[in-house]
N, C-alpha and C positions, 0 to 999 in steps of 0.2 A: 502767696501768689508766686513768688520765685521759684518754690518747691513745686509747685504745681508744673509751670515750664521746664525745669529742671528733670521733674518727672517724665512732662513728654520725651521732653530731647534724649533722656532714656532708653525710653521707650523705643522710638525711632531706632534710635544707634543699635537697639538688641535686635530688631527685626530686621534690618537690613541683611546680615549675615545668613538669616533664614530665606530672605528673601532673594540673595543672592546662593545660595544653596538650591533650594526650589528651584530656580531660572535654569540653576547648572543641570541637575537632574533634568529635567524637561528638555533641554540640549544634548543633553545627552541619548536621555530615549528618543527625541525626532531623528538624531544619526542612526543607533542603531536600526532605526523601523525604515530608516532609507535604504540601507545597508541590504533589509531581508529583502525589500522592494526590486533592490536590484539584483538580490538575486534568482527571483521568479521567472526569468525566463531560462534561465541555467536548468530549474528543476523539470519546467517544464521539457524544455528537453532533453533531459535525463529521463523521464518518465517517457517521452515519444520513444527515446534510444530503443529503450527497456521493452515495450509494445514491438517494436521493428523488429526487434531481435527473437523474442519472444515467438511471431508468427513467422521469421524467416528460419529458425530453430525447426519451430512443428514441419513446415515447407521438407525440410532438407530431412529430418527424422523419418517421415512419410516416403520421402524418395526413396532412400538408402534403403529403406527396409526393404520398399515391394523389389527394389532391382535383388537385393540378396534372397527372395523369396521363390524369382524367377530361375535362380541358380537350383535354391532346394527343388523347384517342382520337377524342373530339366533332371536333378539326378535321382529323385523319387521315379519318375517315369521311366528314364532309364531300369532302374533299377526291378522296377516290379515289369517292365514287359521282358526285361532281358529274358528272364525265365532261368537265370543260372542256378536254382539250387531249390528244392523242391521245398524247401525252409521257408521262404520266402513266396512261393509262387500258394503254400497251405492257404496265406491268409493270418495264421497266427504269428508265425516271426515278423509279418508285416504289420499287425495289429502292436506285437507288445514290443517291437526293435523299433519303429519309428513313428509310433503316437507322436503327433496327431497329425501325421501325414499320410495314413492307414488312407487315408480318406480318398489317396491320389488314385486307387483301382477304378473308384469312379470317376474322371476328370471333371465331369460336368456339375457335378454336384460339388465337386472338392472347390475346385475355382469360385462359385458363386459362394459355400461357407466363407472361405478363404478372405474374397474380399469382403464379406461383411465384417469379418473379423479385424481386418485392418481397417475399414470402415470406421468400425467400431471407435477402434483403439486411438485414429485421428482426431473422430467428434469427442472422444473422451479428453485429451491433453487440450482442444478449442475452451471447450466448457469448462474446464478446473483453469485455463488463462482466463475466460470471462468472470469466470467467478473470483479469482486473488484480486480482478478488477475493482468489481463489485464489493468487497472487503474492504478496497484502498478509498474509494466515495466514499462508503459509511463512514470509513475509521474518518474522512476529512470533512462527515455534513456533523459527526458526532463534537469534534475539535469544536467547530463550527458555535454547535450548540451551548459548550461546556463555556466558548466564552464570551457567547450573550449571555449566557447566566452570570459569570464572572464579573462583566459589566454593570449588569443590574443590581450585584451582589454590592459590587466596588463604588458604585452609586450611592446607594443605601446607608453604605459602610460610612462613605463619607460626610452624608447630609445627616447621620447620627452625632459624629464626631465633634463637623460642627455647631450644632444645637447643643449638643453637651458643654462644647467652648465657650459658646453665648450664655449657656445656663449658668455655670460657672462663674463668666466675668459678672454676668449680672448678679450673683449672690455677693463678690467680693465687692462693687458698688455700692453696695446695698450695705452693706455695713460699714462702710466707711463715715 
């Protein structure tokens, strides 16, 4: 009977150290996951920054361009009514010296390709910002998924673990 008590209080004294292990660990992860907690709004607005800047980028890239645009057509225009040099007034030195502004003998037509082209070029850099958007969701519903799987995985893993523990202690009982 002594050995038996003797046994327990064993017992006892070896678990404690796990026990106080375990506790530390679990203290530990609730700091760290406070820790990411607080920093969720930092990211968040690091990710708003990153959109602001983003659209106020495409904004100013848009401007810049058509005012530098307004410069080329003022001196394409210039250039082809001046009528200085019969090179340029053919048609061909205007076709193969300043492709793709060939286009300014017609104005009315040049203007309207013109802005679709820039048009164009705006709704393209919108749509490739919407889309790296749409990249960063997935990449965060994908995280998302990987660790309810992880979860269910780390569930499983552990109600294995312990029924193998019980299997175990119950074999070494059993022979006793």
């Amino acid at each position: 009977m002594a050995s038996t008590t003797n046994s327990k209080r064993e017992e006892r004294a070896q678990d404690r150290p796990i026990e106080r292990t375990i506790d530390e660990t679990k203290d530990s992860t609730r700091k760290a996951i406070q820790e990411v907690k607080r920093e969720i709004p930092e990211f968040t607005s690091a990710f708003h920054d990153y959109q602001e800047q983003n659209i106020n980028t495409i904004k100013q890239m848009t401007a810049e361009f058509l005012e530098s645009q307004k410069e080329v057509a003022k001196s394409v225009r210039s250039a082809t009514s001046a009528g200085q040099a019969s090179y340029w007034n053919s048609g061909l030195g205007l076709n193969m010296g300043l492709w793709p502004y060939a286009l300014w003998s017609y104005p009315q037509d040049a203007v309207e390709a013109f802005a679709r082209m820039v048009s164009n070029s705006a709704e393209n850099v919108i749509a490739t910002t919407r889309l790296s958007n749409e990249v960063m969701l997935l990449s965060m519903e994908a995280t998302k998924s990987s660790l309810r799987h992880a979860q269910s995985n780390s569930r499983a893993v552990s109600r294995y673990m312990v029924e193998s523990a019980n299997d175990l202690n119950r074999a070494v009982q059993e022979r006793k």
